[in-house]
C-alpha positions as CSV (number, residue, x, y, z in Angstrom):
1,X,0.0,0.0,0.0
2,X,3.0,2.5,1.0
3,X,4.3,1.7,-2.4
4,X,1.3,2.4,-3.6
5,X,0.6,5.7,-2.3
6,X,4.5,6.7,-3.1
7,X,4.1,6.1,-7.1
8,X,1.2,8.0,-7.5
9,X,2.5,10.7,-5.3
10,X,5.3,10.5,-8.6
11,X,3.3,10.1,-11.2
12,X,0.9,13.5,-9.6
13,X,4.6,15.3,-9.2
14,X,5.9,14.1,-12.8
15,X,2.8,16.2,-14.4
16,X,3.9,19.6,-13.0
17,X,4.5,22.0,-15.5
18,X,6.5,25.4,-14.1
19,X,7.2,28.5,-15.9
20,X,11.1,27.5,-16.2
21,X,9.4,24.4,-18.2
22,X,7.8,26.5,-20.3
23,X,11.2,28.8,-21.4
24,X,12.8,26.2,-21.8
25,X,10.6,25.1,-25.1
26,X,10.0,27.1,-28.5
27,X,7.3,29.8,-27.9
28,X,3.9,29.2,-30.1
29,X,4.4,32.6,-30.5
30,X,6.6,35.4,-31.2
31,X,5.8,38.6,-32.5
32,X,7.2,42.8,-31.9
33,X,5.4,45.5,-31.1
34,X,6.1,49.8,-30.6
35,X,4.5,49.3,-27.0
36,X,6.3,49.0,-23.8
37,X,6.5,45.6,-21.7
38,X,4.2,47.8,-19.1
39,X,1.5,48.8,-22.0
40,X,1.2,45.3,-23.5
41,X,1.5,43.3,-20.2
42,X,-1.2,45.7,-18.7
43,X,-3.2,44.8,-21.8
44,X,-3.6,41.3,-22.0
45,X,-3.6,41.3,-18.1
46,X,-7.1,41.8,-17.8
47,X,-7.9,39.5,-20.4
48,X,-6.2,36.6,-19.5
49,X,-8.1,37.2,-16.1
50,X,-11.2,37.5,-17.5
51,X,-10.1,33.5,-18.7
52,X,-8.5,32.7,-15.3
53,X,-9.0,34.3,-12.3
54,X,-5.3,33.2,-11.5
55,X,-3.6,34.5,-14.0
56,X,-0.7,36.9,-12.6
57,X,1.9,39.2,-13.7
58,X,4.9,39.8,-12.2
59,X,8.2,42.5,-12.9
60,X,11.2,41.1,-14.6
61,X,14.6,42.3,-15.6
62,X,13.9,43.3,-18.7
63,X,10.2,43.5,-18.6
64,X,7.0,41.6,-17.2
65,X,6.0,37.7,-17.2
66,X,2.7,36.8,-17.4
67,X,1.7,33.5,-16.0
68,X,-1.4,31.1,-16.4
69,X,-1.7,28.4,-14.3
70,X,-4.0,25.7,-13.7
71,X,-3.7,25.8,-9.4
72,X,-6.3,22.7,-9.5
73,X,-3.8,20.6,-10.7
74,X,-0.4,22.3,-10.0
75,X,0.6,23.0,-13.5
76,X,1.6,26.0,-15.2
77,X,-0.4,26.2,-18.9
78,X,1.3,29.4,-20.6
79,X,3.3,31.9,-19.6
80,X,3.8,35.2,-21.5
81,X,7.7,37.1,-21.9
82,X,7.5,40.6,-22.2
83,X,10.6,42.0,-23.2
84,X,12.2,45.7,-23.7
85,X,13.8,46.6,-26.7
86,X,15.2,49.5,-28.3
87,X,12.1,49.8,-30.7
88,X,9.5,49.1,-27.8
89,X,9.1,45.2,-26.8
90,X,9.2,41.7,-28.3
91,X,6.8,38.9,-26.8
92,X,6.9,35.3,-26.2
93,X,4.3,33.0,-25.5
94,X,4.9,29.6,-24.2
95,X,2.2,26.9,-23.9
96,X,1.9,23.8,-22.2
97,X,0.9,21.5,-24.9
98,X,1.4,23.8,-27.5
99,X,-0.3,21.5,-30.4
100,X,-3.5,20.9,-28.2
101,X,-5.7,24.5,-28.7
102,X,-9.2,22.9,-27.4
103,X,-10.4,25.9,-25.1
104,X,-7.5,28.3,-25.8
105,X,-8.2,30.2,-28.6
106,X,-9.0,33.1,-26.5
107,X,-5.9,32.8,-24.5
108,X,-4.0,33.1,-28.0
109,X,-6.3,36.0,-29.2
110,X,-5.5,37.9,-26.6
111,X,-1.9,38.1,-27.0
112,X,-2.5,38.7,-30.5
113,X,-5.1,41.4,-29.8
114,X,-2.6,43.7,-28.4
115,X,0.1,43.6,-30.0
């Protein structure tokens, strides 16, 4: 039974997706725009929210990080790089399972919505 209890306790822990997970794959997408990392985070912000109550924002070095998580089941689901350049910002948005879009079009419209 203890062994029991320990391999799913694995198997739960092994489906744990974190933000650093997320970098370390090719973003879905990855576009440029004239807006600061401020303007564009603070625009899909609200959106995201509107999706996720969860979804957060936090400052970075060289701009802002947006995260969507699934809290439910531990997992991080996207996670949106905001990032200063000399012409205004370049964005990055990583997804979980990238090819499987069922229920996140609106996640992907928003980014796309403000650029």
């Amino acid at each position: 039974m203890r062994n029991l209890v320990a391999a799913l306790a694995v198997a739960l822990l092994a489906g744990c997706t974190t933000p650093s997970d997320l970098r370390n794959t090719n973003p879905v997408f990855t576009a440029s725009t004239q807006k600061s990392p401020k303007q564009y985070a603070l625009c899909v912000l609200p959106k995201w929210q509107d999706l996720n109550a969860g979804a957060s924002m936090s400052e970075t070095e060289t701009g802002y990080r947006l995260i969507l998580a699934n809290p439910g089941v531990g997992q991080t689901d996207e996670v949106l790089e905001v990032s200063r350049t000399q012409n205004g910002s370049i964005v990055k948005h990583f997804q979980r399972i990238a090819w499987q879009q069922l229920g996140r079009g609106a996640v992907s419209d928003a980014v796309r919505s403000c650029i």
